[in-house]
DSSP file (Angstrom, degrees, kcal/mol; ACC not computed):
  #  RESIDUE AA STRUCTURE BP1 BP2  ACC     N-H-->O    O-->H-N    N-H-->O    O-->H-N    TCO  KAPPA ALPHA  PHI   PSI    X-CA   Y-CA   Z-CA
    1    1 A X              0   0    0      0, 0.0     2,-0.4     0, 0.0    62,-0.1   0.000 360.0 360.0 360.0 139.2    0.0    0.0    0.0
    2    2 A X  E     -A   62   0A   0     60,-1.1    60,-2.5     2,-0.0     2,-0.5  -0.779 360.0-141.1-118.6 144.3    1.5    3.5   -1.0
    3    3 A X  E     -A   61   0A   0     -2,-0.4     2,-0.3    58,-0.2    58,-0.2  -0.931   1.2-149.7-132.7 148.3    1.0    6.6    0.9
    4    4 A X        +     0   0    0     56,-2.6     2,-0.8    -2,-0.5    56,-0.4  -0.943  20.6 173.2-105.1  78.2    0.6    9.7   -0.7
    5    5 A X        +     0   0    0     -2,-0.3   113,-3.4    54,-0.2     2,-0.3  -0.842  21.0 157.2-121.6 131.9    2.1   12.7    1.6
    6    6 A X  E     -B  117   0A   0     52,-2.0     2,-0.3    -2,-0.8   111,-0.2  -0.989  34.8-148.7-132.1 149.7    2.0   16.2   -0.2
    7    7 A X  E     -B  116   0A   0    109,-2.2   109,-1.6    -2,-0.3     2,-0.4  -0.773  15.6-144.4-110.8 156.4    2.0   19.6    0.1
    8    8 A X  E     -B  115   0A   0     -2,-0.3   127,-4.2   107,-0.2     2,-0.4  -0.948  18.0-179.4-123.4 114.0    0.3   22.4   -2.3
    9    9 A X  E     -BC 114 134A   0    105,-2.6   105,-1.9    -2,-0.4   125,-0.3  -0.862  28.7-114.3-107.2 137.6    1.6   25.2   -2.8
   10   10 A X  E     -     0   0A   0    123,-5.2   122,-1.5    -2,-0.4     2,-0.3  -0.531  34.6-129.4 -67.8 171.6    0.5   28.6   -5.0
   11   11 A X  E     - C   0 131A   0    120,-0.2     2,-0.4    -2,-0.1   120,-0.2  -0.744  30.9-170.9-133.5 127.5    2.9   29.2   -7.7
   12   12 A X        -     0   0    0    118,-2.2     3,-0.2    -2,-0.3     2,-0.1  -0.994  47.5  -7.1-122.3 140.5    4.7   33.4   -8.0
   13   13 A X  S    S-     0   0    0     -2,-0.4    -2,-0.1     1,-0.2   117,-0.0  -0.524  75.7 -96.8  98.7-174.7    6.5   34.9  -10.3
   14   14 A X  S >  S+     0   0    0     -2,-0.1     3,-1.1     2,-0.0     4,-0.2   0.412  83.9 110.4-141.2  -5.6    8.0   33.4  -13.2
   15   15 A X  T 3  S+     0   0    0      1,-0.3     4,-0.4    -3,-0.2     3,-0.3   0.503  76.1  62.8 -54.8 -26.2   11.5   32.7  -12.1
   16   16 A X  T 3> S+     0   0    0      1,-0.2     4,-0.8     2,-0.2    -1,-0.3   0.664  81.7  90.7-106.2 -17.0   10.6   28.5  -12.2
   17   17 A X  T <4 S+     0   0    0     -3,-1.1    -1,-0.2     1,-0.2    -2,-0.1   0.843  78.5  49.3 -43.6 -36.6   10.0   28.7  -15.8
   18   18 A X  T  4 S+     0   0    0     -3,-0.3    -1,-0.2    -4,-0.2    -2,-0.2   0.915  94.0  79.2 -78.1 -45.6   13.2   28.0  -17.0
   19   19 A X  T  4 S+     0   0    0     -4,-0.4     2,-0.2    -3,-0.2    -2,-0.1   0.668  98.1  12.0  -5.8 -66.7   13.9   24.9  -14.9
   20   20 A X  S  < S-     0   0    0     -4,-0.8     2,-0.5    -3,-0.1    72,-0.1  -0.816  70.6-112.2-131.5 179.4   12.1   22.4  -16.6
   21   21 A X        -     0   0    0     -2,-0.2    70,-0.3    70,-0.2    68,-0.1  -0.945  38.6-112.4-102.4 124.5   10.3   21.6  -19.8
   22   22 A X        -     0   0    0     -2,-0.5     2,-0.3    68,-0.1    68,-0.1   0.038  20.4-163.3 -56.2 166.2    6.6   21.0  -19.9
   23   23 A X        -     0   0    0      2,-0.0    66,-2.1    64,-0.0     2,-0.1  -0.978  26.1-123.5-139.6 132.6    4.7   17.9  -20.6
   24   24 A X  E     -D   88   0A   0     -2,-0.3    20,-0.4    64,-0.2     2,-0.2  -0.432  29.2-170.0 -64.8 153.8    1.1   18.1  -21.5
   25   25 A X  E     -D   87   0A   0     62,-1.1    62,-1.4    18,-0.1     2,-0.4  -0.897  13.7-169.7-152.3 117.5   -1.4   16.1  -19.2
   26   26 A X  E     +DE  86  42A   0     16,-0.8    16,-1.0    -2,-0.2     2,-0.3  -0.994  18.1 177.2-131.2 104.5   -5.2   15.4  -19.8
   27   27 A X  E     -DE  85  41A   0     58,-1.8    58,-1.5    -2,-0.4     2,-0.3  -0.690   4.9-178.4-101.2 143.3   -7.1   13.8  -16.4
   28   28 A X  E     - E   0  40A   0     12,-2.5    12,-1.3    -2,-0.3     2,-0.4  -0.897  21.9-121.2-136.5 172.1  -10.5   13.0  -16.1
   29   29 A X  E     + E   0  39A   0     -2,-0.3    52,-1.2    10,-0.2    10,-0.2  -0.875  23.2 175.6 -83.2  97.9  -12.7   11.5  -13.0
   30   30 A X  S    S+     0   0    0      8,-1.3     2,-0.4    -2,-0.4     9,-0.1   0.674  88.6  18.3 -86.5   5.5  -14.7    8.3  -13.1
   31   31 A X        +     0   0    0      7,-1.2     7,-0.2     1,-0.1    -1,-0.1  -0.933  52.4 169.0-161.2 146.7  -15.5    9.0   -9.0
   32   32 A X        +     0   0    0     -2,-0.4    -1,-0.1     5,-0.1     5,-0.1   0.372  36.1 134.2-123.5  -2.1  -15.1   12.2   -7.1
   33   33 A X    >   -     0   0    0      2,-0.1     3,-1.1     1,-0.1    21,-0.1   0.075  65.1 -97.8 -61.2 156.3  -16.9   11.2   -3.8
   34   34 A X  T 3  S+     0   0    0      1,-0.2    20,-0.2    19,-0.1     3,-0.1   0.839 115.5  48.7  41.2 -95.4  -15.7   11.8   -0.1
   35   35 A X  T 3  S-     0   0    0      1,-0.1     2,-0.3    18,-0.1    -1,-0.2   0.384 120.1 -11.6 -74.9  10.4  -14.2    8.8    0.6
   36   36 A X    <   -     0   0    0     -3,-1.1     2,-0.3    17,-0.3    17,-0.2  -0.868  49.5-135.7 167.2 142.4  -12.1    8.3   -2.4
   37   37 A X        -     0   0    0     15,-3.5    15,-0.4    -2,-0.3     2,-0.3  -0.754   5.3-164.6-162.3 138.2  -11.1    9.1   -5.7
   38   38 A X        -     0   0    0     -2,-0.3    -8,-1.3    13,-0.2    -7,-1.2  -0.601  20.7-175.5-132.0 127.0  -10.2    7.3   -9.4
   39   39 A X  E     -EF  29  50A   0     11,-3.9    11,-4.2    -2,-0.3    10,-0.7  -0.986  19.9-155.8-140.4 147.8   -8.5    9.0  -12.0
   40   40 A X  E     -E   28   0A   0    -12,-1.3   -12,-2.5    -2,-0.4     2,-0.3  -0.976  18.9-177.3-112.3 126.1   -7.3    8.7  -15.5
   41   41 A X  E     -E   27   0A   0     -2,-0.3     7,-0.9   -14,-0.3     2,-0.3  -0.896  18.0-151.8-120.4 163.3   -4.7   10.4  -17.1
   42   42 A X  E     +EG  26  47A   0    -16,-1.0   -16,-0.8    -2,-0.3     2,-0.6  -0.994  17.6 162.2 -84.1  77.6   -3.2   10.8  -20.1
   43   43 A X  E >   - G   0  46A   0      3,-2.6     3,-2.9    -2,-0.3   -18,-0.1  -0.984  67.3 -64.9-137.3 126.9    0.8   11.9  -21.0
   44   44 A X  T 3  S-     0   0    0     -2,-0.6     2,-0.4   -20,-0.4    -1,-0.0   0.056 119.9  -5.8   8.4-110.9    1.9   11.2  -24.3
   45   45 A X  T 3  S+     0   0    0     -3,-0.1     2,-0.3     2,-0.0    -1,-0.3  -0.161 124.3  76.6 -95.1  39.2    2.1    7.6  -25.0
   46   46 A X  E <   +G   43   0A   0     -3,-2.9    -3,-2.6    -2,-0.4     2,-0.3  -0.972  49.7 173.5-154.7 121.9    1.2    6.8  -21.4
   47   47 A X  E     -G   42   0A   0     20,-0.5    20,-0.9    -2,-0.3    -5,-0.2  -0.989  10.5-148.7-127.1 160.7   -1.7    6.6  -18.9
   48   48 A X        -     0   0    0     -7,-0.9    19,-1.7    -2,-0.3    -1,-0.2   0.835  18.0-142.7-112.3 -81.3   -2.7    5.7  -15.9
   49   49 A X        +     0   0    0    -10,-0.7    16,-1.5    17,-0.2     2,-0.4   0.434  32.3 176.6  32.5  82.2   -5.4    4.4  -13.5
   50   50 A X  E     +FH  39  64A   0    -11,-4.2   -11,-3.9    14,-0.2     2,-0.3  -0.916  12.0 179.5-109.3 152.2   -5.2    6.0   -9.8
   51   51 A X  E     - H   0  63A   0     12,-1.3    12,-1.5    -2,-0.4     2,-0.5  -0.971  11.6-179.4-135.9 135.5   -7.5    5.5   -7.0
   52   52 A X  E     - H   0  62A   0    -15,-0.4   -15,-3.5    -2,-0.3     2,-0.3  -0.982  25.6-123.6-150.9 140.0   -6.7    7.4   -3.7
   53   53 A X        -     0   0    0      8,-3.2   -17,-0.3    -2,-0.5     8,-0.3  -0.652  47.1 -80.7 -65.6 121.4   -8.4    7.4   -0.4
   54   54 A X        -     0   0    0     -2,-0.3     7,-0.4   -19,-0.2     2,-0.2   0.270  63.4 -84.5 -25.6 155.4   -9.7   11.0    1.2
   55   55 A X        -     0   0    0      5,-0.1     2,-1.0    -3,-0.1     5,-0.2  -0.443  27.5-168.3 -72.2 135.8   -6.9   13.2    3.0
   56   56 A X  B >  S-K   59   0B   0      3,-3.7     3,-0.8    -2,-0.2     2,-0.4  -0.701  74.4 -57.7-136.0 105.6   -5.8   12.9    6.3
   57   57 A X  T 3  S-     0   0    0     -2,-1.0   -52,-0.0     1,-0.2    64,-0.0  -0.781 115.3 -24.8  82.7-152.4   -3.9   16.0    6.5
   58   58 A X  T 3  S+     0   0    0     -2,-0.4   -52,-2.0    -3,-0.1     2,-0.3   0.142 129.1  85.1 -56.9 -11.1   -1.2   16.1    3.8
   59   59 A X  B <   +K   56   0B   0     -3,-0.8    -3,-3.7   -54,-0.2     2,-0.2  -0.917  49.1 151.5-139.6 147.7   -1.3   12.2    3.8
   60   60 A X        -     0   0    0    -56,-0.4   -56,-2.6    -2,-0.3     2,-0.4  -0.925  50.7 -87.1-175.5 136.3   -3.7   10.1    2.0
   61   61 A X  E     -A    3   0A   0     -7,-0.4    -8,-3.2    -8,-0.3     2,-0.2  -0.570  42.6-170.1 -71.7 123.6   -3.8    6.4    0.4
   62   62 A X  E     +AH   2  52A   0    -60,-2.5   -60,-1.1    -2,-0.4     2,-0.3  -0.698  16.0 167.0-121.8 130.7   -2.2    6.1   -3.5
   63   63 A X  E     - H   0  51A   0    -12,-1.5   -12,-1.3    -2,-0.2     2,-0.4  -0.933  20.0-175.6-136.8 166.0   -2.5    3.0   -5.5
   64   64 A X  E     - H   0  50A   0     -2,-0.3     2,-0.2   -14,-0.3   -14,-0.2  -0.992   4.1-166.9-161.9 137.4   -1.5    3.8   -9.5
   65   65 A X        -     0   0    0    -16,-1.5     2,-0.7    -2,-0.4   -18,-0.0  -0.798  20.6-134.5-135.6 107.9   -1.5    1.9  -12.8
   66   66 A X        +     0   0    0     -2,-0.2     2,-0.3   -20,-0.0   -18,-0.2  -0.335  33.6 159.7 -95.4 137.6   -0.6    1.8  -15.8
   67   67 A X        -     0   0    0    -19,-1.7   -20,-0.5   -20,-0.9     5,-0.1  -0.760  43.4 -61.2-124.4 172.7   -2.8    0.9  -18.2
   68   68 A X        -     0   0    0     -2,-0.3    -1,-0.2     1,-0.1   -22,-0.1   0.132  39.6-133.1 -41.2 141.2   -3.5    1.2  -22.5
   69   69 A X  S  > S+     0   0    0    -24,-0.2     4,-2.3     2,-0.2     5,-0.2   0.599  98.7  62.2 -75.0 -15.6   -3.8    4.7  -23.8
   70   70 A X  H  > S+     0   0    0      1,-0.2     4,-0.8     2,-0.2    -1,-0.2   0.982 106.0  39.1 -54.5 -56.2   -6.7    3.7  -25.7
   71   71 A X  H  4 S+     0   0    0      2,-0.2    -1,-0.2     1,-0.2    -2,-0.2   0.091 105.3  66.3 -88.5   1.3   -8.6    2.9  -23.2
   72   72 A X  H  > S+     0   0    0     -3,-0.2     4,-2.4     3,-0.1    -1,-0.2   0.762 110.2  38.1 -84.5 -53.1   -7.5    5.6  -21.2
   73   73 A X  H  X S+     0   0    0     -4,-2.3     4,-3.7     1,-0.2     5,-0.3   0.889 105.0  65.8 -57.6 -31.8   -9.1    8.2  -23.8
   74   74 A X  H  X S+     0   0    0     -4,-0.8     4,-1.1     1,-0.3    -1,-0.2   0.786 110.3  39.1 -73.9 -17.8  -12.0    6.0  -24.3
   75   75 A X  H  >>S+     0   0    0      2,-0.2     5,-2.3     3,-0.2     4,-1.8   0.807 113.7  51.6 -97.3 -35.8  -12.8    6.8  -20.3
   76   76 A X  H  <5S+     0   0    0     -4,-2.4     4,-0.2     1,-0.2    -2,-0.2   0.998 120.2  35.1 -70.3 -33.7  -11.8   10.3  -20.4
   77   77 A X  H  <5S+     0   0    0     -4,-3.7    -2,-0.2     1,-0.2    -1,-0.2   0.654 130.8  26.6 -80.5 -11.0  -14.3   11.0  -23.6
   78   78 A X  H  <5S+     0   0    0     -4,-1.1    -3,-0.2    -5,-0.3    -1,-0.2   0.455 134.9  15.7-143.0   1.0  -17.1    8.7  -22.9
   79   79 A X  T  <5S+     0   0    0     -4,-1.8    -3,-0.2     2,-0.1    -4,-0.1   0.466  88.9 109.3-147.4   3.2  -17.3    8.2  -18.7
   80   80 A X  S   <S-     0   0    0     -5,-2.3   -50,-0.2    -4,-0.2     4,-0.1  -0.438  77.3-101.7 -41.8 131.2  -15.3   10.7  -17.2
   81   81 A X        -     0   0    0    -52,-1.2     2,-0.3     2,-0.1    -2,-0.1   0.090  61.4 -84.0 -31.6 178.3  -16.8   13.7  -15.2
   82   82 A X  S    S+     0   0    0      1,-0.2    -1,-0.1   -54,-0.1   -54,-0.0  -0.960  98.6  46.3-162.6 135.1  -16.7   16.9  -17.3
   83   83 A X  S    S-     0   0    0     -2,-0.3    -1,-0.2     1,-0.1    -2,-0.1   0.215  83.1-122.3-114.4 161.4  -15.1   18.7  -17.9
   84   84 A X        -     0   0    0     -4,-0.1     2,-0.3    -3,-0.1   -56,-0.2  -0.324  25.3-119.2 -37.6 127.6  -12.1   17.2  -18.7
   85   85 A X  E     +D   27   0A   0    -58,-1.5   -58,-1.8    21,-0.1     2,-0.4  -0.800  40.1 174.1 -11.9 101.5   -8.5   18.3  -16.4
   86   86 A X  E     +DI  26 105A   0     19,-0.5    19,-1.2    -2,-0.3     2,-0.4  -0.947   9.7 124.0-124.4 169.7   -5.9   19.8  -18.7
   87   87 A X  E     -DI  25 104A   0    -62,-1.4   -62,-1.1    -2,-0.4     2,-0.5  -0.943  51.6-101.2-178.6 163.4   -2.7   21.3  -17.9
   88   88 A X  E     -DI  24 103A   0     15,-1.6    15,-2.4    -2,-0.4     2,-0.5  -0.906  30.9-160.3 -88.1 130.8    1.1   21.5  -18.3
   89   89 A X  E     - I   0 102A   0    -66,-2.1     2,-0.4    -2,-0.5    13,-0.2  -0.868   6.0-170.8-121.5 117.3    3.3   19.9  -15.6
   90   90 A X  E     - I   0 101A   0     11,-2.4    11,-2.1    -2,-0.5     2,-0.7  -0.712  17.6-142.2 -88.3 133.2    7.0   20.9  -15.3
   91   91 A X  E     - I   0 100A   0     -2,-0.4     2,-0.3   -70,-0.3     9,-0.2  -0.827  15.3-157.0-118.1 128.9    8.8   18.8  -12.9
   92   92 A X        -     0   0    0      7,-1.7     2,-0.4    -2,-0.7     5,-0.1  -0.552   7.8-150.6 -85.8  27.9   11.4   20.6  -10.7
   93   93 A X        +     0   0    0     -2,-0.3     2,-0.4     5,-0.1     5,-0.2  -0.223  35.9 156.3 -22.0  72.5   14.5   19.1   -9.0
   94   94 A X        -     0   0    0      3,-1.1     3,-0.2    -2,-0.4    32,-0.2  -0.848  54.7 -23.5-118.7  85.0   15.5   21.0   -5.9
   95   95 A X  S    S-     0   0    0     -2,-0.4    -1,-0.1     1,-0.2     3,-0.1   0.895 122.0 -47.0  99.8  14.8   16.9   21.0   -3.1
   96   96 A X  S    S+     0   0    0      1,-0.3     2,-0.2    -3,-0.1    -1,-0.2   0.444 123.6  86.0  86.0 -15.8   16.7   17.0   -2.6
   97   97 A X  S    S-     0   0    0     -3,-0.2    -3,-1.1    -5,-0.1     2,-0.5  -0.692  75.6-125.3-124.2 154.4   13.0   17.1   -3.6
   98   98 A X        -     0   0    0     19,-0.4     2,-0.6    -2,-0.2    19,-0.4  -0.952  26.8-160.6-110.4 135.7   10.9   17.0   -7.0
   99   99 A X        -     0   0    0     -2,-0.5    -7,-1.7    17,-0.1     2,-0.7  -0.959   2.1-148.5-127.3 140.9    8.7   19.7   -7.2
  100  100 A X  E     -IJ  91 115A   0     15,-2.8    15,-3.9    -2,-0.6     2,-0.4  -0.684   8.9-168.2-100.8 127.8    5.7   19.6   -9.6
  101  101 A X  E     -IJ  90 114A   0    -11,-2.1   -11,-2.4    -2,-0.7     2,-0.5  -0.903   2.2-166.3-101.7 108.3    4.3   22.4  -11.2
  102  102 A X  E     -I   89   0A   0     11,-1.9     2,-0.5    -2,-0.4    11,-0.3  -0.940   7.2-166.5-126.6 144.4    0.8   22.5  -13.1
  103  103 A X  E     -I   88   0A   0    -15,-2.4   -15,-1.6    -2,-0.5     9,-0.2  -0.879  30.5-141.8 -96.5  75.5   -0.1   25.5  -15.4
  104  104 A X  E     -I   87   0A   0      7,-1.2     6,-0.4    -2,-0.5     2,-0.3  -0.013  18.6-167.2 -27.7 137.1   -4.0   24.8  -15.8
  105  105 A X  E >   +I   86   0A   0    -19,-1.2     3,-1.2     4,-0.2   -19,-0.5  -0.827  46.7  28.0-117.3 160.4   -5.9   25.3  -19.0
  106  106 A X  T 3  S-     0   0    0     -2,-0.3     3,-0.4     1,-0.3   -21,-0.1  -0.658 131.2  -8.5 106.3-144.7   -9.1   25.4  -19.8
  107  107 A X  T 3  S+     0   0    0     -2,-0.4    45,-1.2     1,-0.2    46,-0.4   0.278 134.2  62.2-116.8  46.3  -11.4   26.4  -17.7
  108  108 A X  S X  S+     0   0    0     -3,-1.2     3,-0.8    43,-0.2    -4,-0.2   0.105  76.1 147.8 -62.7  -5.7   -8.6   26.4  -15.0
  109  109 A X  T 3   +     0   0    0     -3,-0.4    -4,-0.2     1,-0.3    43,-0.1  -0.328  47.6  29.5 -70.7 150.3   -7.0   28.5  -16.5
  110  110 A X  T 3  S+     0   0    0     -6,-0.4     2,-0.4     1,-0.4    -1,-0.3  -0.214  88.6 126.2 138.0   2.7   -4.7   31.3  -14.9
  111  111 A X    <   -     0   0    0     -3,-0.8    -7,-1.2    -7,-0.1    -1,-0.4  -0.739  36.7-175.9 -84.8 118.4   -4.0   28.5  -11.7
  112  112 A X        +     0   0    0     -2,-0.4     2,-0.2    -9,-0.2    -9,-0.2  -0.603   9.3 178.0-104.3 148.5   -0.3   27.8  -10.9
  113  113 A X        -     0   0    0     -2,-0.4   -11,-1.9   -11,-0.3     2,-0.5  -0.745  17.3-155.7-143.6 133.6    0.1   25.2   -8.2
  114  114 A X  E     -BJ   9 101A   0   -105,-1.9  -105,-2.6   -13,-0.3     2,-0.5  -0.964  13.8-177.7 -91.7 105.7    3.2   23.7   -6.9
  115  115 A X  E     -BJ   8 100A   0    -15,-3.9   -15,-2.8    -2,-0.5     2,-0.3  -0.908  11.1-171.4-111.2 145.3    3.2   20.2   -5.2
  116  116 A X  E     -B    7   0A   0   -109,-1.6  -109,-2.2    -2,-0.5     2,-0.2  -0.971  19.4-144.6-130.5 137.9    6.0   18.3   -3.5
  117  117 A X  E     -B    6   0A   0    -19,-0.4   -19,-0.4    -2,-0.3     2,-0.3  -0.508  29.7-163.8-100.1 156.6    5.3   14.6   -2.6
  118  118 A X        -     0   0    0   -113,-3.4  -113,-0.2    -2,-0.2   -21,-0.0  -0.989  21.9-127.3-134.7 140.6    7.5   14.3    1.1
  119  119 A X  S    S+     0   0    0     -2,-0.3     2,-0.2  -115,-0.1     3,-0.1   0.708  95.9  15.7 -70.4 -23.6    8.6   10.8    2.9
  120  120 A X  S    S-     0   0    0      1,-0.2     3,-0.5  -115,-0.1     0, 0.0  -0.884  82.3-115.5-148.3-160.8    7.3   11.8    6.0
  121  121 A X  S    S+     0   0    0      1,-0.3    -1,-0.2    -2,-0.2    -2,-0.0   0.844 116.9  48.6-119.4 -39.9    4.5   14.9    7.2
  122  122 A X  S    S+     0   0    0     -3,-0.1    -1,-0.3     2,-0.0    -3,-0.0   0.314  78.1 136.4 -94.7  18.3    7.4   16.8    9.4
  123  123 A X        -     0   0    0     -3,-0.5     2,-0.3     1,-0.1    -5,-0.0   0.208  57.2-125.6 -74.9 146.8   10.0   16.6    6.4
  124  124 A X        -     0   0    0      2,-0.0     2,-0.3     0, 0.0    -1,-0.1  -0.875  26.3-147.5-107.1 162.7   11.7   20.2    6.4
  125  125 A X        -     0   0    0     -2,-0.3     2,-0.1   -28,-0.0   -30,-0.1  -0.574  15.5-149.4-105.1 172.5   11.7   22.2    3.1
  126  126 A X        -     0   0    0     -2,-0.3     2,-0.1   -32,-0.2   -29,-0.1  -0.669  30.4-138.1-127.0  82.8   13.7   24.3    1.7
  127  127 A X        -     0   0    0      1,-0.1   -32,-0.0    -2,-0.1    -2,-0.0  -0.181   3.2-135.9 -86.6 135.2   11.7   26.7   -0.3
  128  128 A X    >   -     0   0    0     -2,-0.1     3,-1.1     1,-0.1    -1,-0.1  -0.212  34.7-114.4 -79.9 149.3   12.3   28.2   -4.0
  129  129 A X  T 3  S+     0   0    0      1,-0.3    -1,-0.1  -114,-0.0    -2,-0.1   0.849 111.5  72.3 -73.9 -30.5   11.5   32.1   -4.1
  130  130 A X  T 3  S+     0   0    0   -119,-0.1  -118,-2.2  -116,-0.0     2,-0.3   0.478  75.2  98.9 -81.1  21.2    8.8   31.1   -6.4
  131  131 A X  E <   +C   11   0A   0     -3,-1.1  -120,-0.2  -120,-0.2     2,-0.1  -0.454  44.8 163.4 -67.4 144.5    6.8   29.6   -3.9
  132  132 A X  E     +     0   0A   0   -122,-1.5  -120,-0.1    -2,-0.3    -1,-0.1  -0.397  41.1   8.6-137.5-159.3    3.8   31.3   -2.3
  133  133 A X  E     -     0   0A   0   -124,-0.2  -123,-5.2    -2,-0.1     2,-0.3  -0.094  62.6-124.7 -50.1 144.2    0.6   30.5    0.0
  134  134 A X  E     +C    9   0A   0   -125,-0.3  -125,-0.2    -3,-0.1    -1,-0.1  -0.657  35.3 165.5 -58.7 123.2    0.0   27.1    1.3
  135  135 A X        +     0   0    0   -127,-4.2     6,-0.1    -2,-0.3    -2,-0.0  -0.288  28.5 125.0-139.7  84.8   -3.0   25.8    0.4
  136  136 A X  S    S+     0   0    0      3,-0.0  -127,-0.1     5,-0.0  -130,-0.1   0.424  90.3  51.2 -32.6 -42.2   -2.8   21.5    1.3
  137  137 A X  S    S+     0   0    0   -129,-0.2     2,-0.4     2,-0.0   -80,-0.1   0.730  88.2  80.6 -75.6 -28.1   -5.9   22.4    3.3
  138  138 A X        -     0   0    0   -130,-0.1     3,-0.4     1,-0.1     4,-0.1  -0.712  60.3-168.1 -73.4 113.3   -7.7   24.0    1.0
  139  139 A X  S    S+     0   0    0     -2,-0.4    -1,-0.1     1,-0.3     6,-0.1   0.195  77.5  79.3-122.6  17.0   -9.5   21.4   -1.2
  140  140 A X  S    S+     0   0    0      1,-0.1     6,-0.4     5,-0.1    -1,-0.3   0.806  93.1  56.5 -63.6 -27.1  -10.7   23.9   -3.9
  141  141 A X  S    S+     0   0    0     -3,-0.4     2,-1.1     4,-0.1    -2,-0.2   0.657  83.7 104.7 -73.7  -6.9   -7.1   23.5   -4.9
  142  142 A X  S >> S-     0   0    0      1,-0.1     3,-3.3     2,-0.1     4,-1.1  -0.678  76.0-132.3 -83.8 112.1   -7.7   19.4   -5.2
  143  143 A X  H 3> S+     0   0    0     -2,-1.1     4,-1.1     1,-0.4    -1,-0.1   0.599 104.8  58.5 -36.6 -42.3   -7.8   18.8   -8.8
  144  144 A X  H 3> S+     0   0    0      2,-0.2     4,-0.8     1,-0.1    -1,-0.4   0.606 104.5  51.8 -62.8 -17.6  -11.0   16.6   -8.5
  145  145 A X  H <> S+     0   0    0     -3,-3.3     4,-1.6     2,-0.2    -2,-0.3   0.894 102.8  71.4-105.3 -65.7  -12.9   19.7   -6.8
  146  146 A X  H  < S+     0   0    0     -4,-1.1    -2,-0.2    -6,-0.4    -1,-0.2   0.667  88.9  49.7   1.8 -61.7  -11.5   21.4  -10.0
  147  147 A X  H >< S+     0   0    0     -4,-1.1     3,-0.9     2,-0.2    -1,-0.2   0.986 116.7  46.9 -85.3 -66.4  -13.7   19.7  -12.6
  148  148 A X  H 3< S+     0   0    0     -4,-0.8    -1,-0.2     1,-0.2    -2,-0.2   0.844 134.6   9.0 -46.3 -27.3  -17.0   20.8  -10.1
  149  149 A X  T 3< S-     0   0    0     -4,-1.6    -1,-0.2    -9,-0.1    -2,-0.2  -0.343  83.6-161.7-172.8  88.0  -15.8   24.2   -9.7
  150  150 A X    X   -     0   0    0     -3,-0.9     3,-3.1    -5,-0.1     4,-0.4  -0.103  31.4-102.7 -77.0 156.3  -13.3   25.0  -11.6
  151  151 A X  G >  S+     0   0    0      1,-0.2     3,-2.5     2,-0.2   -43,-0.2   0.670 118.9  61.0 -35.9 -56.4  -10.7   28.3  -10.9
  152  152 A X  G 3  S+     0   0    0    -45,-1.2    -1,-0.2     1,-0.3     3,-0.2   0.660 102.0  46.9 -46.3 -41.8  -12.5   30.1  -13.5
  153  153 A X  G <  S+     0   0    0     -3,-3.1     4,-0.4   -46,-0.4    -1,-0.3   0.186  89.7  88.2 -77.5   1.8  -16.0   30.1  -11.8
  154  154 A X  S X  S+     0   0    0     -3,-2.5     3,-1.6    -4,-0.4    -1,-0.1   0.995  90.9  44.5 -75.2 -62.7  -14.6   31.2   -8.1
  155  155 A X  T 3  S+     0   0    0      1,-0.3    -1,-0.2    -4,-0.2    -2,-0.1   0.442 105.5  69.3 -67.3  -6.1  -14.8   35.0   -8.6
  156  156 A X  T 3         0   0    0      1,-0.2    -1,-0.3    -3,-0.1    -2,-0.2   0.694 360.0 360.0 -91.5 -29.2  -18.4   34.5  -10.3
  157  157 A X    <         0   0    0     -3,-1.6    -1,-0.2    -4,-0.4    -2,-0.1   0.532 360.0 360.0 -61.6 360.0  -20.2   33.5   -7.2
């Protein structure tokens, strides 16, 4: 069984652009509930299967698979929530740590987020100047909350 512990950070600045090179990424949701949630993605000739158990805290249960990219689209176009999860994610070597960056599209767009997965919840960071608020509590920020009310739609309410 694989545990999941991450933090979310917003994304300032522009400084982290140069770092890495992006990779396009297309996610959908076949469950968004509570207790749990199963996702498909998409990355060039690769997709996956994940199912993860609700947070507790920063830490939450990960299982991942990979399975055909055929059948990967066939779920994001014909049983996936909608809309659809797209984004760039640049991945970030720092400091002893990977940090993932995704640049939202859609109708996410203008949403920077920063994650770093950690081995254990007190892990210490050492944090890049483009880093900004913590939000790992905040579960608008949780990609699955995304596709129900996505960034675009916050200021509308």
């Amino acid at each position: 069984m694989a545990q999941e512990i991450e933090r979310k950070f917003l994304v300032v600045g522009n400084a982290w652009r140069n770092l890495a090179s992006a990779k396009h990424l297309c996610q959908g949701y076949l469950s968004t509930v509570k207790e749990r949630t199963v996702r498909i993605r998409v990355c060039d000739d690769k997709a996956w299967l994940t199912i993860k158990s609700t947070n507790r805290g920063i830490t939450r249960t990960e299982f991942e698979y990979s399975i055909p990219v055929a059948d990967a689209r066939h779920m994001l176009t014909h049983m996936a929530e909608q809309p659809i999860i797209e984004k760039y994610r640049y991945r970030i070597p720092l400091n002893g740590l990977i940090w993932e960056i995704d640049e939202f599209l859609g109708v996410n767009q203008g949403l920077i987020v920063a994650e770093v997965e950690l081995n254990h919840t007190d892990e210490h960071i050492i944090f890049p100047d483009w880093i900004g608020q913590e939000v790992s509590d905040d579960p608008r920020y949780y990609n699955n909350n995304l596709v129900r009310k996505p960034f675009t739609s916050w200021h509308k309410s």
